[in-house]
VOKEGU-642463 format. One record per atom (N, C-alpha, C): residue number from 1; residue in one letter; y, z, x. Coordinates in steps of 0.02 Angstrom, whole numbers, plus 50000, padded with zeros to 5 digits. Each point is the difference from the previous one (the first is absolute). Layout:
N
 num residuo    yy    zz    xx
 NUM       A     Y     Z     X
...
//
This chain:
171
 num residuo    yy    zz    xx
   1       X 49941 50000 50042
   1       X 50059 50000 49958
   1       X 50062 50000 50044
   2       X 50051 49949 49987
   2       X 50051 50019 50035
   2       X 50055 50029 49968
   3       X 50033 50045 50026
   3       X 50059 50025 49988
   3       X 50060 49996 50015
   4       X 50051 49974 49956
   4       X 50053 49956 50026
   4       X 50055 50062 50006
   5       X 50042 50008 50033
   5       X 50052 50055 50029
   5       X 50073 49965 50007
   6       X 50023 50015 49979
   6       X 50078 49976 50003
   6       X 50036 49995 50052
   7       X 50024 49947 50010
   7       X 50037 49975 50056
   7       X 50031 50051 50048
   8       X 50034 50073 49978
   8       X 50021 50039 50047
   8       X 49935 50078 50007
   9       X 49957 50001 49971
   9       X 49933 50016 50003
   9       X 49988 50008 50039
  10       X 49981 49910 50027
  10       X 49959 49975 50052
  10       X 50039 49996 50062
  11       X 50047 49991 49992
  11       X 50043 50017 50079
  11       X 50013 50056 50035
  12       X 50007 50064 49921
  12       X 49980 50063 50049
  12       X 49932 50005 50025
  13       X 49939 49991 49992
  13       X 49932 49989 50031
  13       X 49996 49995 50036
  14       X 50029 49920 50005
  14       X 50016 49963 50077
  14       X 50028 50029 50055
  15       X 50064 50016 49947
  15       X 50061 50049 50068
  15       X 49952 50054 50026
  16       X 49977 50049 49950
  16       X 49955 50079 50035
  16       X 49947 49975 50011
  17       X 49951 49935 50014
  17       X 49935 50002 50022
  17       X 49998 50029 50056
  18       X 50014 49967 50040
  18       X 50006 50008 50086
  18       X 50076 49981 50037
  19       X 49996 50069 50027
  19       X 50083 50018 50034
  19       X 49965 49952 50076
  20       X 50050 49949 50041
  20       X 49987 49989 50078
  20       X 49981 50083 50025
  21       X 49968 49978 50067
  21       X 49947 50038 50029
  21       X 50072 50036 50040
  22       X 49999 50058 49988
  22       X 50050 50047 50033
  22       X 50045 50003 49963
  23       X 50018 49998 49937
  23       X 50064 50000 49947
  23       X 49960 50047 49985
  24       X 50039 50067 49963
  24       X 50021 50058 49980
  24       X 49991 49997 49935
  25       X 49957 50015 49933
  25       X 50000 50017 49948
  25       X 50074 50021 49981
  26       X 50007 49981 49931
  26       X 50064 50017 49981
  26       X 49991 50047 49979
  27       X 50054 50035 49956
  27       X 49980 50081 49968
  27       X 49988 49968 49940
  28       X 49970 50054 49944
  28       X 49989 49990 49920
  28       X 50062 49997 49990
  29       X 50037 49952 49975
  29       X 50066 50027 49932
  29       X 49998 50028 49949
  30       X 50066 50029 50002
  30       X 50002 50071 49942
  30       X 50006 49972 49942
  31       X 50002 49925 49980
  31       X 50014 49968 49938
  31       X 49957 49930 50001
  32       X 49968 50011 49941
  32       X 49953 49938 49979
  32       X 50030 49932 49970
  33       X 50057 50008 49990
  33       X 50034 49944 49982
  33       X 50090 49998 49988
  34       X 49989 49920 50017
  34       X 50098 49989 50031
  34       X 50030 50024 49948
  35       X 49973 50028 49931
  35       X 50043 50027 49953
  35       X 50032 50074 50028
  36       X 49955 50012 50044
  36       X 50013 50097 50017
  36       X 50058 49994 50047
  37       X 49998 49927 50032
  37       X 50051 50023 50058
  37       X 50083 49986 49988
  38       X 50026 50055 50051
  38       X 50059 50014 49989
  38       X 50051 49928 50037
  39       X 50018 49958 49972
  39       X 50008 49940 50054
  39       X 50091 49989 49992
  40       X 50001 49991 50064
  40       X 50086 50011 50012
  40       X 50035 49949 49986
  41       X 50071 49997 49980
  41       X 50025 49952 49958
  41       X 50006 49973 50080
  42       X 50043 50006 50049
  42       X 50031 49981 50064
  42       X 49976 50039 50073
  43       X 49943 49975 50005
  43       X 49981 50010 50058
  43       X 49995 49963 50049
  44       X 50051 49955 50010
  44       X 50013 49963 50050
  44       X 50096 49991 50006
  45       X 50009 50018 50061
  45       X 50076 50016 50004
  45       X 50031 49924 50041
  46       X 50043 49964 49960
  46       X 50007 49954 50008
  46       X 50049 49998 50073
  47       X 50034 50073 50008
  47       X 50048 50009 50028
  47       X 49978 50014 50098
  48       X 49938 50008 49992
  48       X 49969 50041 50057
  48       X 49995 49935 50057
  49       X 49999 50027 50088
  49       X 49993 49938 50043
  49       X 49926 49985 49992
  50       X 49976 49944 49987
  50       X 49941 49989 49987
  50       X 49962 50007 50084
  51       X 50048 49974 50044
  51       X 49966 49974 50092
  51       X 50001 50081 50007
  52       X 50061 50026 49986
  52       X 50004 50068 50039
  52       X 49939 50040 49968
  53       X 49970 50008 49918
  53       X 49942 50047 49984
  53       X 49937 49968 50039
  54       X 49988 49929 50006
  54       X 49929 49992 50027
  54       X 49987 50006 50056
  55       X 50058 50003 50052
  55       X 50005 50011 50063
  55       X 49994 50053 50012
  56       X 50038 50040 49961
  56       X 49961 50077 50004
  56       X 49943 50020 49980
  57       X 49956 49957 49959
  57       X 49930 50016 49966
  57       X 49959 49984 50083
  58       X 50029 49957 50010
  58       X 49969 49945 50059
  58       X 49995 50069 50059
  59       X 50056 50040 50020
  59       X 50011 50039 50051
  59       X 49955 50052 50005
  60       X 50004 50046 49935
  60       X 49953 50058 49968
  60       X 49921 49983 50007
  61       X 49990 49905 49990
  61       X 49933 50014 50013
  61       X 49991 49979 50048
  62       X 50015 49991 50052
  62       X 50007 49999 50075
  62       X 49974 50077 50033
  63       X 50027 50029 49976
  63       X 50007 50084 50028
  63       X 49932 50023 49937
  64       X 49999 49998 49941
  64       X 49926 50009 49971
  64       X 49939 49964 49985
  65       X 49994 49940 50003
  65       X 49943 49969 50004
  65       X 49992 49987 49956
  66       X 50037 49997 49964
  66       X 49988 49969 49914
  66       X 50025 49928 49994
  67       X 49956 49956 49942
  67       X 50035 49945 49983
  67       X 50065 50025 49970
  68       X 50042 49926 49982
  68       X 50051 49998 49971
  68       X 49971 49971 49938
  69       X 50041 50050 49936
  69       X 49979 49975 49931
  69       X 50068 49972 49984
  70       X 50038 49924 50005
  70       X 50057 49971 49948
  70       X 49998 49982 49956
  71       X 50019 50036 49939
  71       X 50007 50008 49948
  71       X 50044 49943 49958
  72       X 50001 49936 49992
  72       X 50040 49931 49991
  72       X 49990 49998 49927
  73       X 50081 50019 49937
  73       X 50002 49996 49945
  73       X 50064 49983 49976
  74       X 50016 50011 49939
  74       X 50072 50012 49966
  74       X 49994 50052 49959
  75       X 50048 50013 49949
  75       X 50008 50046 49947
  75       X 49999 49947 49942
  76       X 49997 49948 49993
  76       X 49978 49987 49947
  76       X 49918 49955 49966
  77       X 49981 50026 50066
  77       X 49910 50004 50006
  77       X 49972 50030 49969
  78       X 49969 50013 49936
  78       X 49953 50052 49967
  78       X 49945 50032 50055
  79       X 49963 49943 50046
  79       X 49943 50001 50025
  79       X 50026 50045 50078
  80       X 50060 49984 50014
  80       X 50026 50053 50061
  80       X 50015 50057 49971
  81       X 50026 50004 49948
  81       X 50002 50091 49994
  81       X 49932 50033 49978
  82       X 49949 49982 49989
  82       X 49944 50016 49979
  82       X 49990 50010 50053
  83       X 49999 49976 50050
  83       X 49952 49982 50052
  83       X 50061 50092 50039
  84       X 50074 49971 49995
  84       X 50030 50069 50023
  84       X 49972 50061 49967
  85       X 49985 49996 49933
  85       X 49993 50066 49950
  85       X 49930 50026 50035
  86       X 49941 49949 50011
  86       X 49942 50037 50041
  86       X 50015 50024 50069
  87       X 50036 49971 50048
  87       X 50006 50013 50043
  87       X 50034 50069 50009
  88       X 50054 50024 49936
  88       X 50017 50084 50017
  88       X 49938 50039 49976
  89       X 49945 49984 49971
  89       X 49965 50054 49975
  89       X 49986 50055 50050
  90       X 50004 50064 50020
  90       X 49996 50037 50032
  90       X 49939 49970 50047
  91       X 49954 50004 49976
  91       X 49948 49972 50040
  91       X 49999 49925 50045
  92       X 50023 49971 49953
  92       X 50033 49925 50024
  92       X 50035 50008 50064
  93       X 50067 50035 50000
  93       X 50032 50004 50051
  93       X 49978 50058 50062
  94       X 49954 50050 49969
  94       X 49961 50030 50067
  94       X 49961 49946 50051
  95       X 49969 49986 49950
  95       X 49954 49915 50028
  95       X 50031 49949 50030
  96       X 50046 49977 49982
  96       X 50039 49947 50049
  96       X 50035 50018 50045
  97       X 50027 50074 50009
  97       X 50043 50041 50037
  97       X 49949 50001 50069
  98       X 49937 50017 49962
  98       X 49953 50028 50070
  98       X 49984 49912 50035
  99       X 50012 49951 49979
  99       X 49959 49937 50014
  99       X 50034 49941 50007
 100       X 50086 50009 49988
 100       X 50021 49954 50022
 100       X 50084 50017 50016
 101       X 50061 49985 50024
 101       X 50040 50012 50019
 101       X 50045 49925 49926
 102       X 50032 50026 49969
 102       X 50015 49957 49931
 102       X 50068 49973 50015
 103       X 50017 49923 49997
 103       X 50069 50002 49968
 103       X 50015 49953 49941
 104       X 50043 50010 49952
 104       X 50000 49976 49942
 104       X 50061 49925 50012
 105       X 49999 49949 49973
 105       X 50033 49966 50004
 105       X 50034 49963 49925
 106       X 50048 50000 49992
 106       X 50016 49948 49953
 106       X 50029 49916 49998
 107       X 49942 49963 49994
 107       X 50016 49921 49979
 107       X 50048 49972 49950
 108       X 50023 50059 49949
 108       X 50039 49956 49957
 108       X 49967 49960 49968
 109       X 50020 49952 49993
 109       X 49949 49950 49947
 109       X 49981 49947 50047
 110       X 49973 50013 50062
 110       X 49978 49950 50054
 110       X 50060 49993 50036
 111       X 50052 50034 49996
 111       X 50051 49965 50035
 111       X 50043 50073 50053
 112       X 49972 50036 50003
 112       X 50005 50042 50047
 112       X 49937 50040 50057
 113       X 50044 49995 50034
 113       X 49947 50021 50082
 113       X 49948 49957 50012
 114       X 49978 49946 49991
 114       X 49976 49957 49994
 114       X 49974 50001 50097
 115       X 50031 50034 50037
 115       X 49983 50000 50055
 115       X 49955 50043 50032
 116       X 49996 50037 49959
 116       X 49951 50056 50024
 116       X 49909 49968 49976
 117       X 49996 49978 49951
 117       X 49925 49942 50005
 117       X 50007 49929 50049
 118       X 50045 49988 50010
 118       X 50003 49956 50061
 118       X 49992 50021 50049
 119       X 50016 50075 50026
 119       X 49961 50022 50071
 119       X 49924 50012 50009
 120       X 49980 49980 49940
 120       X 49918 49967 50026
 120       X 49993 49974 49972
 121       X 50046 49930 50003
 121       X 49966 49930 49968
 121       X 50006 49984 49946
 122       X 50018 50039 49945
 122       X 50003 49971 49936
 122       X 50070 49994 49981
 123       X 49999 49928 50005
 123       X 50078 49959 50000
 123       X 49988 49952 49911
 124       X 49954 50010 49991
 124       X 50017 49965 49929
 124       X 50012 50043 49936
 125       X 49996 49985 49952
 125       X 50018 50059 49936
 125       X 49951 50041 49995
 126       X 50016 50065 50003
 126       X 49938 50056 49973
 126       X 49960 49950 49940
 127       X 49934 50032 49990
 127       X 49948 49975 49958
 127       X 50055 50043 49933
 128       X 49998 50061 49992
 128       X 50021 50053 49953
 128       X 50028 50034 50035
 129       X 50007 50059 49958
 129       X 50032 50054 50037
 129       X 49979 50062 49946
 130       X 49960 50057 50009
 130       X 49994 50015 50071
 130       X 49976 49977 50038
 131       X 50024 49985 50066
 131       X 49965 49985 50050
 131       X 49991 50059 50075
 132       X 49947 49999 50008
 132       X 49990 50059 50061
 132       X 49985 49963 50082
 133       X 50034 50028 50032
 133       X 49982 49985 50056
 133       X 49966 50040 50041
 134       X 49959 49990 50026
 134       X 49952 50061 50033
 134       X 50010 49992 50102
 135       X 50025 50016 50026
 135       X 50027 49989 50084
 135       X 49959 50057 50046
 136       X 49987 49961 50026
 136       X 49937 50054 50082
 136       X 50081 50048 50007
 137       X 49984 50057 50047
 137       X 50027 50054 50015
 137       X 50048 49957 50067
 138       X 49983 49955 50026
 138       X 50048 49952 50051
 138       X 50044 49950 49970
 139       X 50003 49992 49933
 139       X 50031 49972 49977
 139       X 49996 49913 49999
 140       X 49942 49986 50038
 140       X 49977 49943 50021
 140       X 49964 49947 49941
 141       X 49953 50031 49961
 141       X 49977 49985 49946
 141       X 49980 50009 49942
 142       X 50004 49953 49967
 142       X 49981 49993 49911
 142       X 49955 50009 49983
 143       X 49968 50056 49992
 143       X 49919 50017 49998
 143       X 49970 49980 49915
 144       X 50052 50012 49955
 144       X 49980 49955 49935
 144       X 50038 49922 49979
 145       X 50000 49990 50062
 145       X 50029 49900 49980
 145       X 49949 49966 49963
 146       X 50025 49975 49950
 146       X 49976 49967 49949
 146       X 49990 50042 49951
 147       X 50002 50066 49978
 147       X 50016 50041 49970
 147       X 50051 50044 49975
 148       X 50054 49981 50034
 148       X 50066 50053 49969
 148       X 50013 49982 49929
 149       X 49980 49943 49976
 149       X 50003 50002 49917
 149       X 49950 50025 49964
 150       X 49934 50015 50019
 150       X 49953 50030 49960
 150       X 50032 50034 49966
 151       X 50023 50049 49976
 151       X 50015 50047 49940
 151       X 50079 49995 49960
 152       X 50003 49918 49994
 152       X 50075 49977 49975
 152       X 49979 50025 49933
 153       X 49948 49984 49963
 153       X 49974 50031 49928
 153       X 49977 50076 50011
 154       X 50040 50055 50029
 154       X 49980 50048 50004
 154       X 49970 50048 49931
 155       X 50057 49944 49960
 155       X 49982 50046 49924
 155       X 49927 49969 49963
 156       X 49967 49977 50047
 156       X 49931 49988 49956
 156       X 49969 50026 50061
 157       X 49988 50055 50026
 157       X 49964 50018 50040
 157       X 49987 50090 49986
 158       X 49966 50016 49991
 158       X 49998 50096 49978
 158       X 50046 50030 50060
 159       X 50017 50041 49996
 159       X 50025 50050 50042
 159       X 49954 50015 50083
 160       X 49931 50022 49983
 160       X 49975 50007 50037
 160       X 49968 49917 50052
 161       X 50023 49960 49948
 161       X 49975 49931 50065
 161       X 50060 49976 50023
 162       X 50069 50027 49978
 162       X 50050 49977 50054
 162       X 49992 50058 50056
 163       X 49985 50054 49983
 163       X 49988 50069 50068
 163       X 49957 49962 50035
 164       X 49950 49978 49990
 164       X 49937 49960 50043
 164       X 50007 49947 50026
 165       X 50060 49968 49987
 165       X 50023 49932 50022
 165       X 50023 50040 50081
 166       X 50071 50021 49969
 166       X 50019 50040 50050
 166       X 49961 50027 50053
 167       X 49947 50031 49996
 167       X 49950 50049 50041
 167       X 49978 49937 50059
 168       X 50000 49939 49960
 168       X 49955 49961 50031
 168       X 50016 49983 50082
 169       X 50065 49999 50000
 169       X 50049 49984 50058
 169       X 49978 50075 50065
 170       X 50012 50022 49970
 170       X 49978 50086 50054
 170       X 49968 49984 50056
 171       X 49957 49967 50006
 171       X 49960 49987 50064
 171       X 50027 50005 50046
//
């Protein structure tokens, strides 16, 4: 008999089957669904130096050994503040605190900072947004290229398979 599972179902499956070999389990989330979460109207500050935060993400993980997590959205993204609203969950941000050195960026509607995905290569239009960039602790490379759009549909994904998306990068 087969059993058919709904399109965002089956992607959390996929996402939690198997984490890469040395990625870090994510934590359980405290909420079973994007209805519970608290998701911020403006969590991306249009006003902020975009070179000056990643350069500092870039520096911090120099001195800790953590990737860099860039955080590439707007405020009028449903799927970036979701994606922000999990990321404060207490647990959320213990977890990325311990595993990656973060900086948040704002694109505007494609038309700001546009330079900070061009320092590894991606010079054409984001796929979506959110888009994540995942950077070695040298700042040298794109450890999820071809992936910083995976979770542009964040809002069809449970809570706990965007945490597992996330986790996946840890290695």
């Amino acid at each position: 008999m087969r059993v058919f599972l709904p399109a965002f179902a089956a992607l959390t499956f996929a996402l939690s089957a198997a984490l890469p070999a040395g990625a870090v389990p994510a934590p359980h989330v405290s909420v079973s669904s994007l209805a519970e979460l608290e998701v911020p109207d403006t969590p991306f500050d249009a006003g902020r130096d975009a070179n000056a935060d990643v350069d500092a993400a870039l520096a911090r993980a120099k001195k800790s050994g953590k990737r860099v997590l860039i955080d590439l959205g707007g405020n009028w993204c449903a799927d970036c503040r979701i994606l922000s609203g999990l990321m404060e969950l207490p647990e959320m941000r213990a977890f990325l605190a311990a595993h990656y050195e973060i900086a948040t960026v704002d694109v505007g509607r494609f038309n700001r900072n546009l330079q900070i995905p061009a320092r590894w290569g991606i010079t054409t239009r984001l796929a979506g947004v959110p888009a994540l960039l995942v950077v070695t602790p040298d700042g040298k490379t794109l450890v999820n290229a071809g992936r910083v759009s995976a979770i542009q549909d964040a809002r069809h994904f449970t809570p706990q398979a965007l945490a597992d998306w996330l986790a996946q990068w840890t290695a």
